[in-house]
C-alpha positions in Angstrom: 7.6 -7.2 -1.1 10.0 -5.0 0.2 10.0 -1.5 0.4 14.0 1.0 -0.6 13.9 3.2 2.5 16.7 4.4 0.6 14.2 5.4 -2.7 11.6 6.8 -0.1 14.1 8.8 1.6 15.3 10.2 -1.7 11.8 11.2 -3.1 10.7 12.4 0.4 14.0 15.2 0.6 12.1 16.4 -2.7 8.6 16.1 -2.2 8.6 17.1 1.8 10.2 20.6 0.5 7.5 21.3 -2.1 5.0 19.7 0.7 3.8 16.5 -0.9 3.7 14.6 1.7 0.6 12.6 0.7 2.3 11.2 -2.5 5.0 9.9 0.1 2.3 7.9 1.2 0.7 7.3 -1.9 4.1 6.0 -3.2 5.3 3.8 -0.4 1.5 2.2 -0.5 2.2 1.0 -3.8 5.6 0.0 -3.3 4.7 -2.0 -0.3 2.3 -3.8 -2.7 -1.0 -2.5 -0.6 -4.7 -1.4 -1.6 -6.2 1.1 0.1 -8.1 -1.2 1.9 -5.1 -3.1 2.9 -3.3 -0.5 4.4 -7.0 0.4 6.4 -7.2 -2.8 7.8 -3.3 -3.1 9.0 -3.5 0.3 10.1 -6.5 0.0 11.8 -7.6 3.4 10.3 -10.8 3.6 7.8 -10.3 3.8 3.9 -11.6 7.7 4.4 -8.8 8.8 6.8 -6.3 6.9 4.1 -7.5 8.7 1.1 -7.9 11.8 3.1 -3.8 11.3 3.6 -3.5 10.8 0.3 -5.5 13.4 -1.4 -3.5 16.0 0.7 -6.0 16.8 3.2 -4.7 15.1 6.6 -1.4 15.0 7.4 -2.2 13.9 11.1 1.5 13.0 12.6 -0.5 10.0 14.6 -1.8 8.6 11.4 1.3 9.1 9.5 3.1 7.3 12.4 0.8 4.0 11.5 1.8 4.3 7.8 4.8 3.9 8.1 4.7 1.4 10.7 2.6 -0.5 8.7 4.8 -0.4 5.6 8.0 -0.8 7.5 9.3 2.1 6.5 11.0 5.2 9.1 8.2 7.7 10.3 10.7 10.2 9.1 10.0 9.3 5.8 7.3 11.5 5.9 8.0 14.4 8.1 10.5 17.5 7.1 13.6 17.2 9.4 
């Protein structure tokens, strides 16, 4: 399944400003067609440091760099420019 950079990019000039950065993640998770534990075991990161992401309460820049990776989407996706 393929993933709009061009709809992430869109939502993430929004959400980075108001600093929801985990639903970035959360949103290009589901549009990449991933589970949670999918996206753990591509990542190589455990379900906890996922949810953590997604929940709001980790925004390691290490981490999010395997996200996106992992979904195929730009890094910058998720960071404020």
């Amino acid at each position: 399944m393929a993933v709009s950079v061009n709809a992430i990019h869109a939502a993430s000039t929004n959400a980075l400003a108001s600093g929801q950065v985990s639903s970035l993640v959360t949103e290009a998770r589901r549009a990449a067609g991933y589970s949670v534990d999918d996206l753990a075991v591509t990542t190589g990161l455990v379900n906890d440091e996922i949810e953590s992401i997604e929940n709001g309460s980790d925004a390691d820049p290490a981490k999010l760099k395997r996200i996106a990776a992992a979904l195929k989407v730009p890094a910058s996706a998720f960071y404020a420019s």
